[in-house]
DRENTORKOL-3810 file (N, C-alpha, C; in nm, 4 decimals):
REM DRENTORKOL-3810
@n.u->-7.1535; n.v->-28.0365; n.w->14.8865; ca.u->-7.2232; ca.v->-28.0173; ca.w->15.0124; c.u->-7.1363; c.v->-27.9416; c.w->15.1124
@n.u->-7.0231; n.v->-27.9470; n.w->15.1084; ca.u->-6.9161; ca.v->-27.8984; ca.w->15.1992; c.u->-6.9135; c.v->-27.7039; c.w->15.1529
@n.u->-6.9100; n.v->-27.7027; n.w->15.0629; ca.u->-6.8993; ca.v->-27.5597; ca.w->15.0099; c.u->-7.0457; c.v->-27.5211; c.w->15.0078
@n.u->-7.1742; n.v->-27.5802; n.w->15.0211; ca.u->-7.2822; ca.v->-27.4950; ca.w->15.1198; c.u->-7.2733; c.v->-27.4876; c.w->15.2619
@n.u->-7.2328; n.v->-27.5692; n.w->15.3453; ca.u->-7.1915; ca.v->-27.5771; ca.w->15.4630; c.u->-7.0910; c.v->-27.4491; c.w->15.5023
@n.u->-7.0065; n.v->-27.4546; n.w->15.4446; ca.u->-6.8558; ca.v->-27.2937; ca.w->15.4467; c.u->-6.9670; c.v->-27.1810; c.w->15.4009
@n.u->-7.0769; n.v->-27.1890; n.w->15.3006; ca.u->-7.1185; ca.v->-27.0844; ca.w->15.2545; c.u->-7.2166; c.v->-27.0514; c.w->15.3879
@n.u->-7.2469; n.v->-27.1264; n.w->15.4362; ca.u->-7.3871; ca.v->-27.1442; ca.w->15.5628; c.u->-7.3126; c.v->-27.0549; c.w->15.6712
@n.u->-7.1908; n.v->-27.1372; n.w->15.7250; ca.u->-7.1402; ca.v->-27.0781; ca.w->15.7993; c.u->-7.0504; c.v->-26.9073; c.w->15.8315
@n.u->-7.0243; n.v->-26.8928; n.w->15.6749; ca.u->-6.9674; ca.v->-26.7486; ca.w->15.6795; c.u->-7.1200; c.v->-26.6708; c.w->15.6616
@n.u->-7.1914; n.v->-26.6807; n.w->15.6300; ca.u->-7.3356; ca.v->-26.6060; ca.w->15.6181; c.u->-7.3624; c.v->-26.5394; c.w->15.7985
@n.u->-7.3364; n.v->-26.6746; n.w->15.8452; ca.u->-7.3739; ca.v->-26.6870; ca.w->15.9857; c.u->-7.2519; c.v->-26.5977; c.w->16.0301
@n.u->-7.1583; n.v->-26.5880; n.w->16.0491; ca.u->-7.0295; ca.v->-26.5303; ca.w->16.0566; c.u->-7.0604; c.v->-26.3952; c.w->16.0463
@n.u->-7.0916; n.v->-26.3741; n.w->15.9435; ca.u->-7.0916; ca.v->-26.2274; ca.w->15.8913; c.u->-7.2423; c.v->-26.1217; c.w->15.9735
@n.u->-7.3736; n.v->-26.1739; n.w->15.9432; ca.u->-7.4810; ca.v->-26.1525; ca.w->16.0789; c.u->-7.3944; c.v->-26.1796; c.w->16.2198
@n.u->-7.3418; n.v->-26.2397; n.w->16.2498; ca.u->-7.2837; ca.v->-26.1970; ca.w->16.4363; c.u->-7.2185; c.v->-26.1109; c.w->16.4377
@n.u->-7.1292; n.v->-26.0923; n.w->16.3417; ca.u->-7.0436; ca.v->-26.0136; ca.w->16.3129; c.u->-7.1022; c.v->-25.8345; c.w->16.3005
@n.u->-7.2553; n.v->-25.8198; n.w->16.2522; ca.u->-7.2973; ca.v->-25.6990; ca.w->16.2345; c.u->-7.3950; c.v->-25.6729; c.w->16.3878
@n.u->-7.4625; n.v->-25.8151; n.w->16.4097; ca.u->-7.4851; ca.v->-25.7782; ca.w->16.5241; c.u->-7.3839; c.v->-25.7338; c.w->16.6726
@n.u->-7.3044; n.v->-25.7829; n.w->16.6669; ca.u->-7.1815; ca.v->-25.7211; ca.w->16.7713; c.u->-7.1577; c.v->-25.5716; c.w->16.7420
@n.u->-7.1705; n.v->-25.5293; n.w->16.6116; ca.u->-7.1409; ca.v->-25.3758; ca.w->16.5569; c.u->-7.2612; c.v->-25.3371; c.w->16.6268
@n.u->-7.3801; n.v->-25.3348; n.w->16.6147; ca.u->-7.4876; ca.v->-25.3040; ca.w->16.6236; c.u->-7.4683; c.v->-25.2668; c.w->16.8057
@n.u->-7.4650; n.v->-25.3486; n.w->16.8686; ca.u->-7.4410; ca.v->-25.4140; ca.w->17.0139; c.u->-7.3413; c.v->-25.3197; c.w->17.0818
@n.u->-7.2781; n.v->-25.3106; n.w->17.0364; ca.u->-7.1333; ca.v->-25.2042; ca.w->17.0136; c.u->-7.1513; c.v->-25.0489; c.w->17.0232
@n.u->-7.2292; n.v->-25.0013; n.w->16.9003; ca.u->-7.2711; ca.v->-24.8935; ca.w->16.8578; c.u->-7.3521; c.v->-24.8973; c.w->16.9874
@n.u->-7.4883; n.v->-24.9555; n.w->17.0545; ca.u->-7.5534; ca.v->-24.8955; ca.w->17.1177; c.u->-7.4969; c.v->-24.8838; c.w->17.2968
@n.u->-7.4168; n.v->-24.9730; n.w->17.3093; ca.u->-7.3244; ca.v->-24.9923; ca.w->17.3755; c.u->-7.2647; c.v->-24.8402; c.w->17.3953
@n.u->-7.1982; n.v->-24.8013; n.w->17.3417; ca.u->-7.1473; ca.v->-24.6474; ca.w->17.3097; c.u->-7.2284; c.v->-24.5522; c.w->17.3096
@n.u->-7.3723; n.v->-24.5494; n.w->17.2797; ca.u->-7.4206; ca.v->-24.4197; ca.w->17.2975; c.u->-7.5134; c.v->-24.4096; c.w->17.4238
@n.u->-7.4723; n.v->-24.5511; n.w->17.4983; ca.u->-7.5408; ca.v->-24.5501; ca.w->17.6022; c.u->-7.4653; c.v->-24.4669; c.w->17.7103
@n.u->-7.3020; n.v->-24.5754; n.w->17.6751; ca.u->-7.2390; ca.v->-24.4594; ca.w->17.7488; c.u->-7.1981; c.v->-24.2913; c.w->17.7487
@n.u->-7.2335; n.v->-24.2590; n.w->17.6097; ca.u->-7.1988; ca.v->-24.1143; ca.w->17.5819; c.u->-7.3510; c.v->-24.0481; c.w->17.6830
@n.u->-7.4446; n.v->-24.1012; n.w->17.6539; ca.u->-7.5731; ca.v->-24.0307; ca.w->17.7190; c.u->-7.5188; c.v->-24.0511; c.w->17.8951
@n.u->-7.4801; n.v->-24.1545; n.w->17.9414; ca.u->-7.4530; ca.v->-24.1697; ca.w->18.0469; c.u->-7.3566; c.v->-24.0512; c.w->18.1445
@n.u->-7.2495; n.v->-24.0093; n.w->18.0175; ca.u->-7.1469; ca.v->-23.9475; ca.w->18.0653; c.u->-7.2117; c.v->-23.7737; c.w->18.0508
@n.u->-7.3340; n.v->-23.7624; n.w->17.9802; ca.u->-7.3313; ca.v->-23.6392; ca.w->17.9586; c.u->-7.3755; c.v->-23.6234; c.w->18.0432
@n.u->-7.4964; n.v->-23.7070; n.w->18.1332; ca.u->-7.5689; ca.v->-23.7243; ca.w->18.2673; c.u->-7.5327; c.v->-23.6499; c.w->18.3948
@n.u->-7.3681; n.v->-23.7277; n.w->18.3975; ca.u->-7.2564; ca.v->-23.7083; ca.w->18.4979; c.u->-7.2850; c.v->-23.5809; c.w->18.4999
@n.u->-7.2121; n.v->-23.4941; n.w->18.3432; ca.u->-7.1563; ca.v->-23.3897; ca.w->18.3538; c.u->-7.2633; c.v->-23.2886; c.w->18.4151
@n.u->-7.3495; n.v->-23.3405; n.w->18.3395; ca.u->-7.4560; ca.v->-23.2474; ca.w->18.4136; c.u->-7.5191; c.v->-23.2141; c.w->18.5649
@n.u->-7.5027; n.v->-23.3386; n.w->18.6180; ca.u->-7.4721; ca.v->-23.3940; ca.w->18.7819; c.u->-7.3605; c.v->-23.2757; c.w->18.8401
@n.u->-7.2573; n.v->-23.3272; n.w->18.8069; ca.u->-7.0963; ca.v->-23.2367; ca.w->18.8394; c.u->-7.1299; c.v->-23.1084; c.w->18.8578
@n.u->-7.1744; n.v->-23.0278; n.w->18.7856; ca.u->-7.2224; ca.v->-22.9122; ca.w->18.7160; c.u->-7.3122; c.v->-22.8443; c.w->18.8479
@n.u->-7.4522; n.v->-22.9298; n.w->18.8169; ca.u->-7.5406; ca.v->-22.8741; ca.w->18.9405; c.u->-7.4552; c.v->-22.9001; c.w->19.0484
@n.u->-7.4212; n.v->-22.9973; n.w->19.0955; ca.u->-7.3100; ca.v->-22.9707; ca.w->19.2400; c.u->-7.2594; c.v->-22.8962; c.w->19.2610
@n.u->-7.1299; n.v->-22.8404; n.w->19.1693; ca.u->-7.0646; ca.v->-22.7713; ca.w->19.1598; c.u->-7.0979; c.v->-22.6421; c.w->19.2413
@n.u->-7.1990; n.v->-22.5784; n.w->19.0947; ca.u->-7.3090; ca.v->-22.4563; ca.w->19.1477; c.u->-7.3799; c.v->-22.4489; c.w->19.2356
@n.u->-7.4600; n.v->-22.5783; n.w->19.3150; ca.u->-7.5076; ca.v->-22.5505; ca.w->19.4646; c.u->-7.4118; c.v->-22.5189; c.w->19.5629
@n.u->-7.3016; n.v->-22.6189; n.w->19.5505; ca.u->-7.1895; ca.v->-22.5523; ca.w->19.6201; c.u->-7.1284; c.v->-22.3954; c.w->19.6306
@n.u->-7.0965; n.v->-22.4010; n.w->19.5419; ca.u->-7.0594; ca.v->-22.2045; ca.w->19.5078; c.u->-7.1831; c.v->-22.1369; c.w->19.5891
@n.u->-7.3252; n.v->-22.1339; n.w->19.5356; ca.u->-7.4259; ca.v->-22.0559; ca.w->19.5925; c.u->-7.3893; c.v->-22.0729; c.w->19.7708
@n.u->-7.4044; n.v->-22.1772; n.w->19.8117; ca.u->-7.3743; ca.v->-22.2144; ca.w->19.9572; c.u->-7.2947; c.v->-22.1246; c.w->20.0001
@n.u->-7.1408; n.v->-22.1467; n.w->19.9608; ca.u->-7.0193; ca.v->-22.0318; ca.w->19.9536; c.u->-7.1078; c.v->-21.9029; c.w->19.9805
@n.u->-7.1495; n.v->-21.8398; n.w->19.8952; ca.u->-7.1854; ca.v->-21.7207; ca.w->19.8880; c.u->-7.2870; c.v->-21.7102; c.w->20.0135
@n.u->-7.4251; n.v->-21.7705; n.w->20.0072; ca.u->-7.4427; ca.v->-21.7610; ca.w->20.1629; c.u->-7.3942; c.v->-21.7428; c.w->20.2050
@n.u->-7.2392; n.v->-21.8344; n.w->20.2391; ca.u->-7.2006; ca.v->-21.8259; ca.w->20.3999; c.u->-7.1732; c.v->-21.6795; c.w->20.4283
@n.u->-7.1103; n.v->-21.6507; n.w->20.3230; ca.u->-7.0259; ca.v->-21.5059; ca.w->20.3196; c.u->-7.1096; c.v->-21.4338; c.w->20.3677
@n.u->-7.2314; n.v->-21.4032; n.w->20.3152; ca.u->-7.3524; ca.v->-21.2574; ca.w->20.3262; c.u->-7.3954; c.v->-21.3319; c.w->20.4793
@n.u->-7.3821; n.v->-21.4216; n.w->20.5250; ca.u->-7.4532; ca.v->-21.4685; ca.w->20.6953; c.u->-7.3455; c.v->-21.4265; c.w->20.7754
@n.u->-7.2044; n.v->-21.4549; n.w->20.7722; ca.u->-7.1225; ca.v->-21.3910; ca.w->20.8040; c.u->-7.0428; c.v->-21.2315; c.w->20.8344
@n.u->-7.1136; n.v->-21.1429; n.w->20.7523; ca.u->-7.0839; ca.v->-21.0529; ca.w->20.7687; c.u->-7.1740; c.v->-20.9783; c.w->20.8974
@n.u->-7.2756; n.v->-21.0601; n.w->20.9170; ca.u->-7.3281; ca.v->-21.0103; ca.w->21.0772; c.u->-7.3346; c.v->-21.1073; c.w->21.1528
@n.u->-7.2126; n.v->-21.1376; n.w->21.2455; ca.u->-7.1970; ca.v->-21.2746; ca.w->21.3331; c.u->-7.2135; c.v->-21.1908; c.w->21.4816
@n.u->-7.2989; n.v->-21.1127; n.w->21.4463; ca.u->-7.3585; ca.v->-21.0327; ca.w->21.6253; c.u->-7.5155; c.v->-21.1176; c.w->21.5926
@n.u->-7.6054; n.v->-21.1974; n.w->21.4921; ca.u->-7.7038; ca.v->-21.2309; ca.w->21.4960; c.u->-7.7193; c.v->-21.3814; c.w->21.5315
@n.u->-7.7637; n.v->-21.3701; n.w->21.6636; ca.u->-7.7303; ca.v->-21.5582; ca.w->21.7215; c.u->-7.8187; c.v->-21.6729; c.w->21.5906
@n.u->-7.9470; n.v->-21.6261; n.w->21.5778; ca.u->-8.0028; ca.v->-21.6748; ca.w->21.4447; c.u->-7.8987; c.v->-21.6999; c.w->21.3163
@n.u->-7.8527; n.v->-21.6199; n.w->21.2896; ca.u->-7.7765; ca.v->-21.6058; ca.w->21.1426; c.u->-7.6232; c.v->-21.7314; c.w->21.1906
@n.u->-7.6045; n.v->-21.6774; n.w->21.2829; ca.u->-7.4743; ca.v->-21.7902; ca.w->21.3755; c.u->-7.5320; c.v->-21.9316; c.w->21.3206
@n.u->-7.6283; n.v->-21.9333; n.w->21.3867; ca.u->-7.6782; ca.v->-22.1153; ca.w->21.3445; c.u->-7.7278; c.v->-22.1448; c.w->21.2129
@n.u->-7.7694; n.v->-22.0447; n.w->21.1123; ca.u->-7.7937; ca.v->-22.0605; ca.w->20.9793; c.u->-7.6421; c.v->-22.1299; c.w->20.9435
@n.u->-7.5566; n.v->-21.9908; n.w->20.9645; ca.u->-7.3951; ca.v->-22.0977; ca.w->20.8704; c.u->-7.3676; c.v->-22.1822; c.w->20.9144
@n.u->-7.3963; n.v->-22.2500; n.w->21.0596; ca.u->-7.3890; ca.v->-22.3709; ca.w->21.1120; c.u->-7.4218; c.v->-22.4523; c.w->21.0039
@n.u->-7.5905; n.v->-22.4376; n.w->21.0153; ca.u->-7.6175; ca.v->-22.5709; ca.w->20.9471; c.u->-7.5851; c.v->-22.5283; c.w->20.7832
@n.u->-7.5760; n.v->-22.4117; n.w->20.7271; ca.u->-7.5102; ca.v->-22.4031; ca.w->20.5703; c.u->-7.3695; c.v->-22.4655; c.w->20.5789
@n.u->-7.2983; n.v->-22.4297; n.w->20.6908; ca.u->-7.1900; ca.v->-22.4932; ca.w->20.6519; c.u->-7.2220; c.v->-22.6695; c.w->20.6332
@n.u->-7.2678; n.v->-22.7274; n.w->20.7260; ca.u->-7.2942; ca.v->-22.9051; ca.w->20.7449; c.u->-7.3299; c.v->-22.9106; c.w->20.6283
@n.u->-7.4430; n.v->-22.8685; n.w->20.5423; ca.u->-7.5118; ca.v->-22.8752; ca.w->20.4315; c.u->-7.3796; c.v->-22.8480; c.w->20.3354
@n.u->-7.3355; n.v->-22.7630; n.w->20.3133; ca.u->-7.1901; ca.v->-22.7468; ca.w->20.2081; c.u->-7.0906; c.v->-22.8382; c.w->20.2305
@n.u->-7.0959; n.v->-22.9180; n.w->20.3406; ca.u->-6.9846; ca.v->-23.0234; ca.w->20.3449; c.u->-7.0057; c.v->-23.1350; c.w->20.2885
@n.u->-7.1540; n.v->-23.1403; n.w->20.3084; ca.u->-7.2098; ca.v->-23.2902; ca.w->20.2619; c.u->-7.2185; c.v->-23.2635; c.w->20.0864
@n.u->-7.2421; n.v->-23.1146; n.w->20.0565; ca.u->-7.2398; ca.v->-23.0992; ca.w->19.9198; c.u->-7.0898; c.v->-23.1273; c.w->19.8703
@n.u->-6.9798; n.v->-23.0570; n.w->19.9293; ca.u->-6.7901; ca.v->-23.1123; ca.w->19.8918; c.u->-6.7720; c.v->-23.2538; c.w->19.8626
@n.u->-6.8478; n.v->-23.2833; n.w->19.9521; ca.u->-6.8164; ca.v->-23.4681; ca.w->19.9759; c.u->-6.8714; c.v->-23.5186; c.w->19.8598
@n.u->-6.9815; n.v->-23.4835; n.w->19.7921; ca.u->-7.0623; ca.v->-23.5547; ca.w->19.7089; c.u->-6.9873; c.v->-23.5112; c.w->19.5866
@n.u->-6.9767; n.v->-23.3971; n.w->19.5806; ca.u->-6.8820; ca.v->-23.3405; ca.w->19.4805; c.u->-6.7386; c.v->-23.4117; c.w->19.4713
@n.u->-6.6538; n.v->-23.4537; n.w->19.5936; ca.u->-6.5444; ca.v->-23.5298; ca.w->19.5238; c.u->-6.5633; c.v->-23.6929; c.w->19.5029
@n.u->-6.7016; n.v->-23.7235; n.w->19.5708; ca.u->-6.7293; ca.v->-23.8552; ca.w->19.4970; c.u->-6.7690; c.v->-23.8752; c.w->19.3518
@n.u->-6.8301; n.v->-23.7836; n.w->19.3046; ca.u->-6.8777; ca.v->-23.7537; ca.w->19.1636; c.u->-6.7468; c.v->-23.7200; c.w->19.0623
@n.u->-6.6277; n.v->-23.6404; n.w->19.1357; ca.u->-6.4844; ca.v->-23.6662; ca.w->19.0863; c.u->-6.4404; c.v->-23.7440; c.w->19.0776
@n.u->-6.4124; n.v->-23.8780; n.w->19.1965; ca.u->-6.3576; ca.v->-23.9687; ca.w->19.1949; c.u->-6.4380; c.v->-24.1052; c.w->19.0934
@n.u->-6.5503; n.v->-24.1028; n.w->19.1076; ca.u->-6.6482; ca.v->-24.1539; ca.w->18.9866; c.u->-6.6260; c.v->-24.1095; c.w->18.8329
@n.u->-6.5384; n.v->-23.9898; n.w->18.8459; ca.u->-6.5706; ca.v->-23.9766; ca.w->18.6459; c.u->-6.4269; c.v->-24.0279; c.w->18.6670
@n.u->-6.3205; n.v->-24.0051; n.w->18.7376; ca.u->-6.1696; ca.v->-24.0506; ca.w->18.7479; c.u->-6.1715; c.v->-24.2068; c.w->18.6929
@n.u->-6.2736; n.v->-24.2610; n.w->18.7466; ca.u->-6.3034; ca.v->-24.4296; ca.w->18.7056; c.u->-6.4189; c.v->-24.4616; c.w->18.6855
@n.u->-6.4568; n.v->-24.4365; n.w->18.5554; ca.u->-6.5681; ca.v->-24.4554; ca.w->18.4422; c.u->-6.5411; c.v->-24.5965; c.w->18.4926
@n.u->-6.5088; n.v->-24.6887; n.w->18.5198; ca.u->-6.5316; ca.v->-24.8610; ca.w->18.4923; c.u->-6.6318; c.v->-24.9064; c.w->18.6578
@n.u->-6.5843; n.v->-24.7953; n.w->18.7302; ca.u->-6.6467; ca.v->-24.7847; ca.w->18.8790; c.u->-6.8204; c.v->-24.8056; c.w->18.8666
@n.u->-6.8147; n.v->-24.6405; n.w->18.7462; ca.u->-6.9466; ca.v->-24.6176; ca.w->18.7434; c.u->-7.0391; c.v->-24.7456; c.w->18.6391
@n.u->-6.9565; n.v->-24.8223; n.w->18.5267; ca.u->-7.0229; ca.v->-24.9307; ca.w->18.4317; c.u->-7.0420; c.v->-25.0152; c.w->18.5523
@n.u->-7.0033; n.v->-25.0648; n.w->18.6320; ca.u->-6.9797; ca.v->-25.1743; ca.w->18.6892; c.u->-7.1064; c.v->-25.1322; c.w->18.7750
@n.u->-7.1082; n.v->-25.0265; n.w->18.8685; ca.u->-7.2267; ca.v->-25.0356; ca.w->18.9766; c.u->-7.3518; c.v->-25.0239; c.w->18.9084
@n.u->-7.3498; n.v->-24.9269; n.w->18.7618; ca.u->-7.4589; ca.v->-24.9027; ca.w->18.7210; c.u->-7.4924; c.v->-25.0649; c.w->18.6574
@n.u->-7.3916; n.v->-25.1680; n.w->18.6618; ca.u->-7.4526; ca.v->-25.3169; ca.w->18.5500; c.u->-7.5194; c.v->-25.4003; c.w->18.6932
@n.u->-7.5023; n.v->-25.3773; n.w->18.7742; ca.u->-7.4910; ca.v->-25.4342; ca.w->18.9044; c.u->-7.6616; c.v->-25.3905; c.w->18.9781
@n.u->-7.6725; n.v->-25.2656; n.w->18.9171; ca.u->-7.8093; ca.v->-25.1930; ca.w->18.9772; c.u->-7.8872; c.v->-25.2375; c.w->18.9199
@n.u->-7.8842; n.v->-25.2940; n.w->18.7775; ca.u->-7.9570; ca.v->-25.3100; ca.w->18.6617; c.u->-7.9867; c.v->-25.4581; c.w->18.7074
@n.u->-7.9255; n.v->-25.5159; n.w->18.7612; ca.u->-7.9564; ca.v->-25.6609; ca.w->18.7873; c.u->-8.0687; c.v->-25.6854; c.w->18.9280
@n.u->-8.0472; n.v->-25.5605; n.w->18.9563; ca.u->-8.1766; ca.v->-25.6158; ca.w->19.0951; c.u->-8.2880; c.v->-25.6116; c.w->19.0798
END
């Protein structure tokens, strides 16, 4: 009876054991989809930023137009708030455990 009992229990052993793999595995491609997300995030930032840049430049080259004056105004405010978001999205891939943690945290509300 003892050696069905050991046999019961490594059976059982061995199923937790594949489910944790299982758990694991999806675990991982949640985060790989997660991270490609980012990159793709990073990316468009990045490039709205640059375009902005370039605005400013072509609004700038006629700063006799009081209109065009207050366009880079507010392009510039708008490109700052884009920098900012951009080095939070840096400082977020810097600490992947930042981003598991708020995203396990969001998931709970």
């Amino acid at each position: 009876m003892a050696r069905l009992e050991e046999l019961a229990t490594a059976a059982k052993s061995t199923m937790l054991k594949d489910q944790v793999h299982v758990l694991i595995e999806n675990e991982v491609d949640n985060d790989l989809k997660f991270k490609n997300k980012f990159i793709e995030l990073c990316l468009e930032v990045t490039a709205t930023v640059k375009e902005m840049e370039d605005v400013i430049e072509g609004l700038e080259r006629f700063p006799g137009n009081l209109i065009d004056v207050k366009i880079v105004r507010v392009v510039k405010r708008v490109q700052q708030r884009g920098l900012e978001n951009e080095t939070r999205l840096k400082i977020t891939a810097a600490n992947p455990i930042l981003v598991w943690v708020r995203s396990s945290s969001s998931l709970r509300r």
